[in-house]
DSSP file (Angstrom, degrees, kcal/mol; ACC not computed):
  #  RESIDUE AA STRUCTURE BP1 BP2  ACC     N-H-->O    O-->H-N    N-H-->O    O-->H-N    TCO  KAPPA ALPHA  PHI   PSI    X-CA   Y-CA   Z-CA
    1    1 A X              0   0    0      0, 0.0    56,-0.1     0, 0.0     0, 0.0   0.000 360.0 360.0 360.0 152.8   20.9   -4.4    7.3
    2    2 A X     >  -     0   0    0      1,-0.1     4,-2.3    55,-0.0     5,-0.1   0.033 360.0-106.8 -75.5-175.9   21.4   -1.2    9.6
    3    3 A X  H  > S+     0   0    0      2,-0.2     4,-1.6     3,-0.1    -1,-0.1   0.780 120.4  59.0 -99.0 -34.4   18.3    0.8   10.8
    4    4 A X  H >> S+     0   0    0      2,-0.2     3,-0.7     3,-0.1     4,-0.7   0.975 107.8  48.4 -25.9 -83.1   19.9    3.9    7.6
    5    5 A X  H >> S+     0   0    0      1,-0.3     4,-2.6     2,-0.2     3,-0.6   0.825 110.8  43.7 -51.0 -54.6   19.6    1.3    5.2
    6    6 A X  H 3X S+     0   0    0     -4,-2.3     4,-3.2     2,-0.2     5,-0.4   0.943 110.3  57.8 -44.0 -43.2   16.1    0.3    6.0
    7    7 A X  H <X S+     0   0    0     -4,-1.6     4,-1.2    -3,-0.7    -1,-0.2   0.854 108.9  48.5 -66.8 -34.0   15.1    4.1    6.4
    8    8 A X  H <X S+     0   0    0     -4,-0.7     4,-2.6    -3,-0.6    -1,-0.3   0.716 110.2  48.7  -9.8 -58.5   16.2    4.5    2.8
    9    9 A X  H  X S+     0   0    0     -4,-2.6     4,-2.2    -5,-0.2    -2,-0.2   0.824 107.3  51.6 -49.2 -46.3   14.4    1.6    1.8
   10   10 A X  H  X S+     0   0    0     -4,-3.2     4,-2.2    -5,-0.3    -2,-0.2   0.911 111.2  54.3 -68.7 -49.4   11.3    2.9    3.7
   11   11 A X  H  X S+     0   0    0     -4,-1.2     4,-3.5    -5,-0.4    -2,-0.2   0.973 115.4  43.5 -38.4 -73.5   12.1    6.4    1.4
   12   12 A X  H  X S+     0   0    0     -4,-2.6     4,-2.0     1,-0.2    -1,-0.2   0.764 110.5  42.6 -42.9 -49.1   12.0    4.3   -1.5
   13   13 A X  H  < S+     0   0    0     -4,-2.2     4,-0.4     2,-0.2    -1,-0.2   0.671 114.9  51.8 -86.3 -15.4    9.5    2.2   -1.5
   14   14 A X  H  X S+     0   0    0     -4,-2.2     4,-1.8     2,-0.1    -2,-0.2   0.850 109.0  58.7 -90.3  -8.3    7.0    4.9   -0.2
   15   15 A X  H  X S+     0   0    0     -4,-3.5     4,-0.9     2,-0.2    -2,-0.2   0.981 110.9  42.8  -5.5 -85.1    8.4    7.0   -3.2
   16   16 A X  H  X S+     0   0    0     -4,-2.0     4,-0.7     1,-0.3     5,-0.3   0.516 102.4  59.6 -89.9   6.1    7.4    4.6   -5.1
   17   17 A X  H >> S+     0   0    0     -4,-0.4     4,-3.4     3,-0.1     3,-2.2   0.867 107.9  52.3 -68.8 -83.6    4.0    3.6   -3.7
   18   18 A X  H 3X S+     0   0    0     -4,-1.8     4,-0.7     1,-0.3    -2,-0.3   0.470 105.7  53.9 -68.9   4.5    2.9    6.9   -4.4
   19   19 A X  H 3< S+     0   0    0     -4,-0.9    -1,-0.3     3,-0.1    -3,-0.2   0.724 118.2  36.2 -84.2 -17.9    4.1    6.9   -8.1
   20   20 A X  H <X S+     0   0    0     -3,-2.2     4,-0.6    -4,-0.7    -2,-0.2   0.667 126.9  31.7 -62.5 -70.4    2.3    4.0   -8.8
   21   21 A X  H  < S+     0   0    0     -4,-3.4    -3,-0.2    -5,-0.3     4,-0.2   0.904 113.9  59.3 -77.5 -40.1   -0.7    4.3   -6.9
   22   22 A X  T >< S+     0   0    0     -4,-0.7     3,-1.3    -5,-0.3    -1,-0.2   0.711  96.7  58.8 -98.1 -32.0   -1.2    8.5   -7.0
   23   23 A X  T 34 S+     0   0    0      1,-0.2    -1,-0.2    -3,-0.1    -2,-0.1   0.826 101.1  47.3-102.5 -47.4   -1.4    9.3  -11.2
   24   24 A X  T 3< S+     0   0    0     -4,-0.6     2,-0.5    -3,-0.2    -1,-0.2   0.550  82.4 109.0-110.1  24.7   -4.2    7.4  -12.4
   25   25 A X    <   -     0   0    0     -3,-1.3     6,-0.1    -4,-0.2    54,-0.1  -0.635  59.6-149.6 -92.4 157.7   -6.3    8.4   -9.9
   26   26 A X        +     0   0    0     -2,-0.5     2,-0.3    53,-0.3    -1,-0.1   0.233  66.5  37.5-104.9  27.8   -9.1   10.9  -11.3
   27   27 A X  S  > S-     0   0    0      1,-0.0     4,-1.5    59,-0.0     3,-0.3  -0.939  80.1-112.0-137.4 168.4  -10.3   13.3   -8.8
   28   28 A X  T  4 S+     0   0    0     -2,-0.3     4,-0.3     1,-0.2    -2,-0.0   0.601 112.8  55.5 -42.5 -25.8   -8.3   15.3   -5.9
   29   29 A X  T  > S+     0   0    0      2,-0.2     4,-1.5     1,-0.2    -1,-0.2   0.578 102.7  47.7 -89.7 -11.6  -10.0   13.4   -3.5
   30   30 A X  T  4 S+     0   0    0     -3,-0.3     4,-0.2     1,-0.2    -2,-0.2   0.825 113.4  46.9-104.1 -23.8   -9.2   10.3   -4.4
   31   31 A X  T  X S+     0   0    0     -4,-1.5     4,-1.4     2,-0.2    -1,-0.2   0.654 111.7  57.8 -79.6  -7.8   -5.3   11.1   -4.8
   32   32 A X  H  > S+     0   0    0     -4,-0.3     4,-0.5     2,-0.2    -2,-0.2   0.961 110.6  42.4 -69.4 -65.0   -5.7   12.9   -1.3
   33   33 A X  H  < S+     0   0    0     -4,-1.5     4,-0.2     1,-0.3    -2,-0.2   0.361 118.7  41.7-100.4   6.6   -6.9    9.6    0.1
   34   34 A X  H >> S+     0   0    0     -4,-0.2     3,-0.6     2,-0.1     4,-0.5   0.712 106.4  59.9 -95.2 -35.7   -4.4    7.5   -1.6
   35   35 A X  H 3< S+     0   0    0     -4,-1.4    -2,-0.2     1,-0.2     4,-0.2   0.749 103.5  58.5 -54.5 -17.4   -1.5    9.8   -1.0
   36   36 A X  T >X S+     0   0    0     -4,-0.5     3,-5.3     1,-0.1     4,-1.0   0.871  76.4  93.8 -76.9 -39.6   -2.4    9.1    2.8
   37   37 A X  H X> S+     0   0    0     -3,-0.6     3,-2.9     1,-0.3     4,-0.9   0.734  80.3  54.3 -15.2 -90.5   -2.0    5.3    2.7
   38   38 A X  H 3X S+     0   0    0     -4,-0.5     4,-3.2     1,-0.3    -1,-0.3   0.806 110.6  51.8 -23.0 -34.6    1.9    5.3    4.0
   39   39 A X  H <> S+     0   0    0     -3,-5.3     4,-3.2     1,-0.2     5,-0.4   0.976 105.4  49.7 -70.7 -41.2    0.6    7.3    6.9
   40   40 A X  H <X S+     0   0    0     -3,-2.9     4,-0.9    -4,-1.0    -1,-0.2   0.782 115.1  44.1 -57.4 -29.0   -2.0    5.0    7.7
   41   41 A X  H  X S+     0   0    0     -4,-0.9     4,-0.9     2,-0.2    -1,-0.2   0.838 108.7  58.7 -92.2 -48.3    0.6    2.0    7.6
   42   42 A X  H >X S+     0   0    0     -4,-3.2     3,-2.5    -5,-0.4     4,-0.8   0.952 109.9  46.5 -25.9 -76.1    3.2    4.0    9.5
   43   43 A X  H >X S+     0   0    0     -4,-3.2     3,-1.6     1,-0.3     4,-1.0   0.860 104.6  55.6 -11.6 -79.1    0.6    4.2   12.1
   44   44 A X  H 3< S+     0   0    0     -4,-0.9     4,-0.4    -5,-0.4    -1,-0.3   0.538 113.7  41.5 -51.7 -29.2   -0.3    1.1   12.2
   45   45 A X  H <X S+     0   0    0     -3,-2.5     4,-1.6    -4,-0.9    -1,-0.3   0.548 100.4  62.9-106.0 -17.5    3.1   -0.1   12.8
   46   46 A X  H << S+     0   0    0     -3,-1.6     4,-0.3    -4,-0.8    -2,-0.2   0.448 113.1  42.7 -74.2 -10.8    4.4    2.3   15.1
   47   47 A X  T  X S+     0   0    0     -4,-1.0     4,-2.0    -5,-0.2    -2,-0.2   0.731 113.5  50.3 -93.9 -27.6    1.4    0.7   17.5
   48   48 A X  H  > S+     0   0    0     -4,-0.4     4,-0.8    -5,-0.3     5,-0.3   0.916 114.3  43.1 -95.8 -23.7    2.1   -2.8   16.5
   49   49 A X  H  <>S+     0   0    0     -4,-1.6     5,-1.5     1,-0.2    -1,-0.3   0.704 112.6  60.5 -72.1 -16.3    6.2   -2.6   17.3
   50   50 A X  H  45S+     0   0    0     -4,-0.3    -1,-0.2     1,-0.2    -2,-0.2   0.776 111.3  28.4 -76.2 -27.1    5.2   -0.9   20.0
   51   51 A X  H  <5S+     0   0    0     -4,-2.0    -2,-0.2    -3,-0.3    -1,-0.2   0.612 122.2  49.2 -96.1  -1.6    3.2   -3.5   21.8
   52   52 A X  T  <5S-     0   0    0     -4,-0.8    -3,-0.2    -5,-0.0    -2,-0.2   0.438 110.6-118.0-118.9  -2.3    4.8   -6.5   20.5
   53   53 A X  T   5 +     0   0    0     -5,-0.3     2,-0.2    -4,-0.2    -3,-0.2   0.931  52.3 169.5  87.5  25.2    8.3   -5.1   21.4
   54   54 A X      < -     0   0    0     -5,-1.5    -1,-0.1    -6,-0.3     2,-0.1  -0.329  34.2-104.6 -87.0 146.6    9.5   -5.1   17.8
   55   55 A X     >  -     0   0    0     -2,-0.2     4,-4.3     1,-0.1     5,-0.3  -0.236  21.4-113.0 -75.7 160.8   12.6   -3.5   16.9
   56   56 A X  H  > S+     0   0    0      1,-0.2     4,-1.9     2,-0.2     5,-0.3   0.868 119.9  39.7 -55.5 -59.1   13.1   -0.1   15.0
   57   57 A X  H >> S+     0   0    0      1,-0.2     3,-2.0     2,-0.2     4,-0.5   0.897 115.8  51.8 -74.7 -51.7   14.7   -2.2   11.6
   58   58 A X  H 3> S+     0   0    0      1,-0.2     4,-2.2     2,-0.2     3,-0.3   0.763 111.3  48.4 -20.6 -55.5   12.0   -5.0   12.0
   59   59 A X  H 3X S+     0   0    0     -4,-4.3     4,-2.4     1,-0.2    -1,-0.2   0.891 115.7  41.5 -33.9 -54.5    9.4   -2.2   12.1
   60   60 A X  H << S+     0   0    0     -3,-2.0    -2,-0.2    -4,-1.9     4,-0.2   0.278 112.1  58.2 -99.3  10.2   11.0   -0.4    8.9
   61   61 A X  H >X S+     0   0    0     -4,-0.5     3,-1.2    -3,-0.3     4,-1.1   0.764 105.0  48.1 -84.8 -84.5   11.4   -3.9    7.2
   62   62 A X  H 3X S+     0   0    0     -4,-2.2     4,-0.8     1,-0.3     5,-0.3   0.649 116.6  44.8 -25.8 -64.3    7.6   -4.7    7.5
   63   63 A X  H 3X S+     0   0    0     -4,-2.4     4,-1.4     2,-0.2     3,-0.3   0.836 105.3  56.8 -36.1 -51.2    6.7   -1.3    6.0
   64   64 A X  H X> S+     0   0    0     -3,-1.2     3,-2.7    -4,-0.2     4,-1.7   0.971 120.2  33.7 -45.7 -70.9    9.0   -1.2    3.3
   65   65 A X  H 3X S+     0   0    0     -4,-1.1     4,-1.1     1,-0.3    -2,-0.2   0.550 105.9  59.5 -53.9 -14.6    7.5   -4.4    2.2
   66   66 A X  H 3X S+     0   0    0     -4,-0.8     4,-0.7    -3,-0.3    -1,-0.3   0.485 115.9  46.0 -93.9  -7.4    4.0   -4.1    3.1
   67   67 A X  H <X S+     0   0    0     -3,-2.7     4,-1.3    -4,-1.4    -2,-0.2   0.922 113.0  47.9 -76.1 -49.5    4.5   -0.7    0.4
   68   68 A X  H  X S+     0   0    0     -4,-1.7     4,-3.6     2,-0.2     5,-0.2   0.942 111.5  51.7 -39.7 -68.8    6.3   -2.7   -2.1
   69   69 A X  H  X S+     0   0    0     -4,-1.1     4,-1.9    -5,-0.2     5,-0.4   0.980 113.6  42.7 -47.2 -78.8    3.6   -5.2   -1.7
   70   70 A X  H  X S+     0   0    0     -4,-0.7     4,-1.3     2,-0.2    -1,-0.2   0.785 104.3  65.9  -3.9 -68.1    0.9   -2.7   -2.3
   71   71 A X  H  X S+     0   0    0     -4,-1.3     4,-1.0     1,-0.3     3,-0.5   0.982 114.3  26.8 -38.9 -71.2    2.5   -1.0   -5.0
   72   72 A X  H  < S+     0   0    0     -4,-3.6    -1,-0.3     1,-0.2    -2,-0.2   0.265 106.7  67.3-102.1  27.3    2.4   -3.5   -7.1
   73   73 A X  H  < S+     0   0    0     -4,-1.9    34,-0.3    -3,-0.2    -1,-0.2   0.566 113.1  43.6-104.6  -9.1   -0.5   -5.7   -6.2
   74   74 A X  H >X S+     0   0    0     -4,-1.3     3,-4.4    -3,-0.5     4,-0.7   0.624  79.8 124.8 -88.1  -2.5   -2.3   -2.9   -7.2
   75   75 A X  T 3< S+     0   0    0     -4,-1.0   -54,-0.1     1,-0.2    -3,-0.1  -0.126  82.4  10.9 -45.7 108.9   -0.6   -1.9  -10.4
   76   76 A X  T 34 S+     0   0    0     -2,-0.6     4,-0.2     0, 0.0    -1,-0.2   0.307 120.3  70.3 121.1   6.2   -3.2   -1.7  -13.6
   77   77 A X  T <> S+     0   0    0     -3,-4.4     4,-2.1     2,-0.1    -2,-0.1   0.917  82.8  68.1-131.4 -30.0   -6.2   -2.0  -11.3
   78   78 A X  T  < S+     0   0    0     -4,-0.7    -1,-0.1     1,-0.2    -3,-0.1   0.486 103.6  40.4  12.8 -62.9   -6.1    1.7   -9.5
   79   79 A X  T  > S+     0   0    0      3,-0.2     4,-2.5     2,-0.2   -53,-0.3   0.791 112.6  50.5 -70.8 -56.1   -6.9    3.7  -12.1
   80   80 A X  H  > S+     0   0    0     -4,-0.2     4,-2.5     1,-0.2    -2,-0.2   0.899 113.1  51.9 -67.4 -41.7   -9.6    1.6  -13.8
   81   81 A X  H  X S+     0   0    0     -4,-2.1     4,-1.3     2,-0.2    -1,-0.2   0.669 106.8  47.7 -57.9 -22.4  -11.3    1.3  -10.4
   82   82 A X  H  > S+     0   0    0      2,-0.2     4,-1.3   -58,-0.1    -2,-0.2   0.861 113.0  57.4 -97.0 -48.8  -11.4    5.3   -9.4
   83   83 A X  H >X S+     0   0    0     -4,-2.5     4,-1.6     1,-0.2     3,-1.4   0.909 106.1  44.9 -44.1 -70.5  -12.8    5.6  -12.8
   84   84 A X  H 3X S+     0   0    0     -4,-2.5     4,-1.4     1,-0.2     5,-0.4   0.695 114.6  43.9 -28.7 -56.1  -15.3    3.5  -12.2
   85   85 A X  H 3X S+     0   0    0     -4,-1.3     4,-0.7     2,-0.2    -1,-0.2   0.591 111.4  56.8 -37.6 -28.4  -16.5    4.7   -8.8
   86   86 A X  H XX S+     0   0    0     -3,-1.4     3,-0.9    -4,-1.3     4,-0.6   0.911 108.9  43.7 -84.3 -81.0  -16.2    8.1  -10.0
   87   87 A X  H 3< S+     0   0    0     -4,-1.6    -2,-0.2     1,-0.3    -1,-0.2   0.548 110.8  56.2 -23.5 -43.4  -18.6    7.3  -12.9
   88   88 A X  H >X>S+     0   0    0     -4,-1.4     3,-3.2     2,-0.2     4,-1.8   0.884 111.0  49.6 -47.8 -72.6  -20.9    5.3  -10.3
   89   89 A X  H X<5S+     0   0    0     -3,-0.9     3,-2.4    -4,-0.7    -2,-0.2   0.863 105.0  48.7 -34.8 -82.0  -21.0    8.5   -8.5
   90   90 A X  T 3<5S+     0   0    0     -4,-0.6    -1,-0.2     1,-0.3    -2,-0.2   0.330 108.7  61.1 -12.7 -15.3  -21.7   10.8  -11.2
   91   91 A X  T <45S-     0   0    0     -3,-3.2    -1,-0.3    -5,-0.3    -2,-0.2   0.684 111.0-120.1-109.7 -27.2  -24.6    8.2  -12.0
   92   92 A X  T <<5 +     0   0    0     -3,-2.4     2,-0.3    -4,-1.8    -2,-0.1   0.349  61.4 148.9  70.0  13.3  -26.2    8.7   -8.6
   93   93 A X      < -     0   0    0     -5,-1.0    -1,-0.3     1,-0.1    -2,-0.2  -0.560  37.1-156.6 -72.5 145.3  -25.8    5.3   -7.6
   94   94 A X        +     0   0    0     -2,-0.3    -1,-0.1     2,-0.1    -2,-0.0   0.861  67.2  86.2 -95.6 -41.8  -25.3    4.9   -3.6
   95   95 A X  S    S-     0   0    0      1,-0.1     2,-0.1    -7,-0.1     3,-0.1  -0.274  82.8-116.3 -78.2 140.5  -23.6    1.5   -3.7
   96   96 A X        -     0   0    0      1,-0.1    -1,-0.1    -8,-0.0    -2,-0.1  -0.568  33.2-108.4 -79.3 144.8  -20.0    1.1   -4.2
   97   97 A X        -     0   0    0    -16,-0.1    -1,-0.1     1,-0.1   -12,-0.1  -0.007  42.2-103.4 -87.5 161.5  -19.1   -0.5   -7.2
   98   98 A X        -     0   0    0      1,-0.1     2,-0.6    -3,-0.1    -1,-0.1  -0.177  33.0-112.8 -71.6-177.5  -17.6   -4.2   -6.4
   99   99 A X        -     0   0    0      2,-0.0     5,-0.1     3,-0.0    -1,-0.1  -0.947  43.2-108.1-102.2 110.4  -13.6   -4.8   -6.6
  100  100 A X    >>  -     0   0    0     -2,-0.6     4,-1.9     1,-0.1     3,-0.8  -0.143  11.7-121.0 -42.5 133.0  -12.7   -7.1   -9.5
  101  101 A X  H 3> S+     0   0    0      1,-0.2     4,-1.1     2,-0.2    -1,-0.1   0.390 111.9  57.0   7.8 -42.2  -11.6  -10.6   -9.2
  102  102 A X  H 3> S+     0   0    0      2,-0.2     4,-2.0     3,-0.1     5,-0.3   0.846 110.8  44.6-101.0 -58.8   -8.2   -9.8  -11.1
  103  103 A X  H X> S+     0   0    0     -3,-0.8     4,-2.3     1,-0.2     3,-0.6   0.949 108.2  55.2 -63.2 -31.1   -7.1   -6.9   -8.3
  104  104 A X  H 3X S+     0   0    0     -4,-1.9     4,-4.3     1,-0.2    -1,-0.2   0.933 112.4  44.0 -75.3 -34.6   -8.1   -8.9   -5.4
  105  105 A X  H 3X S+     0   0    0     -4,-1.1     4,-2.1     1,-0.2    -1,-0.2   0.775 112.2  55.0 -66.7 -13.2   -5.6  -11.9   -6.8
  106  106 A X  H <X S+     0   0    0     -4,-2.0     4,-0.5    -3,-0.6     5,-0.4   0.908 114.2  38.3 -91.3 -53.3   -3.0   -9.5   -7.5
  107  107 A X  H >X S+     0   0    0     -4,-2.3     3,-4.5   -34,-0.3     4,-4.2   0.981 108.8  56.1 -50.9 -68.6   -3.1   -8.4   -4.4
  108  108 A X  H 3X>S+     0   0    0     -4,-4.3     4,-2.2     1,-0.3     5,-0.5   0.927 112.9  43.7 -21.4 -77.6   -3.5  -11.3   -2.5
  109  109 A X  H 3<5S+     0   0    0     -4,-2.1    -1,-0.3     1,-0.2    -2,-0.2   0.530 112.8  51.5 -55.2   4.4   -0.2  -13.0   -4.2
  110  110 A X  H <X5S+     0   0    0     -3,-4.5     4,-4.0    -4,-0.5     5,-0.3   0.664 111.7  47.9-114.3 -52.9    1.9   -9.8   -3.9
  111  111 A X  H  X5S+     0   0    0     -4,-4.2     4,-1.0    -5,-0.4    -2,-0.2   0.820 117.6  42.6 -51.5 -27.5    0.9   -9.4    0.1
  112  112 A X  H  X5S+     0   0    0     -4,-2.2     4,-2.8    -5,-0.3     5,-0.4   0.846 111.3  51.2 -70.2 -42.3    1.7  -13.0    0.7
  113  113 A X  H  ><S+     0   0    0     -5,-0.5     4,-0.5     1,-0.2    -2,-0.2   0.906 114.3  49.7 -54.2 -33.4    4.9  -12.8   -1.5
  114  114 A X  H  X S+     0   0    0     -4,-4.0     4,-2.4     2,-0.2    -1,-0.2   0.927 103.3  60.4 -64.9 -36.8    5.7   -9.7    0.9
  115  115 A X  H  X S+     0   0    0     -4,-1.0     4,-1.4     1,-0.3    -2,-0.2   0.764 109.5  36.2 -69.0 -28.6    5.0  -11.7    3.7
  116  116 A X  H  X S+     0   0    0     -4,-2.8     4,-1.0     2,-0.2    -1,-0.3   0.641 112.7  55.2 -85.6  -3.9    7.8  -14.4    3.0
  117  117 A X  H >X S+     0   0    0     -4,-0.5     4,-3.5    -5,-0.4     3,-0.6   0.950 111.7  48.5 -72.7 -55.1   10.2  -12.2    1.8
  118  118 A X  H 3< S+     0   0    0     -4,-2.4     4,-0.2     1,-0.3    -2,-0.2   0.683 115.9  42.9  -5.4 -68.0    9.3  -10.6    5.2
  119  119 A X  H >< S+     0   0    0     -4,-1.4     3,-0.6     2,-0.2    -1,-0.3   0.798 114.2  46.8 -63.1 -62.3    9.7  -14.0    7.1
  120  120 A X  H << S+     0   0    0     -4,-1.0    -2,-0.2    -3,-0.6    -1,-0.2   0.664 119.9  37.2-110.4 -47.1   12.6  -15.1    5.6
  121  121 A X  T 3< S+     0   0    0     -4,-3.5    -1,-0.2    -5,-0.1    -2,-0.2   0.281  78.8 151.6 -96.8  24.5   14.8  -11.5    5.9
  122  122 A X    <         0   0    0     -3,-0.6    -3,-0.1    -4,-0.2   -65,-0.0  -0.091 360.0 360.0 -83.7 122.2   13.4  -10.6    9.3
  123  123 A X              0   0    0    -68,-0.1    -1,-0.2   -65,-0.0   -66,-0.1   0.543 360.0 360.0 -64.6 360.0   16.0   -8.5   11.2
């Protein structure tokens, strides 16, 4: 695919990161610090194509997918979790509450699934 389509793709999928991930959280701060994510991955990727000598669609392939991936390895668990922290908070407890079992598998399998999709369509 051209270096368009991927940037379109990149559009999309961080769209849709942040439609997913930004709604059920329940303070300002916490949609602040989710809304940031994409930047943080951007980053992160503008350093690592840069040192390993990857190319611009390779770059904007990994993102798309590490957003995608994201997206939905957190879907259902997001919400219930900022809730929970917040409530923790609110409680005056210092420790942060643990991450369930359920998100961490969901995650797990959607970042590996990204990573062969990844693998497999690598520009």
């Amino acid at each position: 695919m051209s270096v368009t389509t991927w940037w379109c793709i990149v559009a999309l999928t961080t769209v849709l990161f942040w439609a997913l991930a930004i709604p059920p959280q329940p303070t300002r701060n916490y949609r602040i610090m989710v809304s940031l994510a994409p930047l943080a991955g951007a980053l992160f990727l503008v350093g690592r194509s840069h040192m390993n000598g990857m190319n611009t669609a390779g770059a904007l392939s990994m993102y798309s997918l590490g957003m995608l991936s994201m997206a939905l390895g957190t879907v259902g668990h997001l919400g219930k979790l900022a809730r929970r922290q917040l409530a923790a908070d609110e409680a005056g407890e210092t420790d942060e509450i643990p991450i369930p079992a359920g998100l961490l598998v969901q995650l797990f399998l959607c970042l590996t699934a990204g990573m062969v999709v990844y693998f497999v369509i690598q520009p």
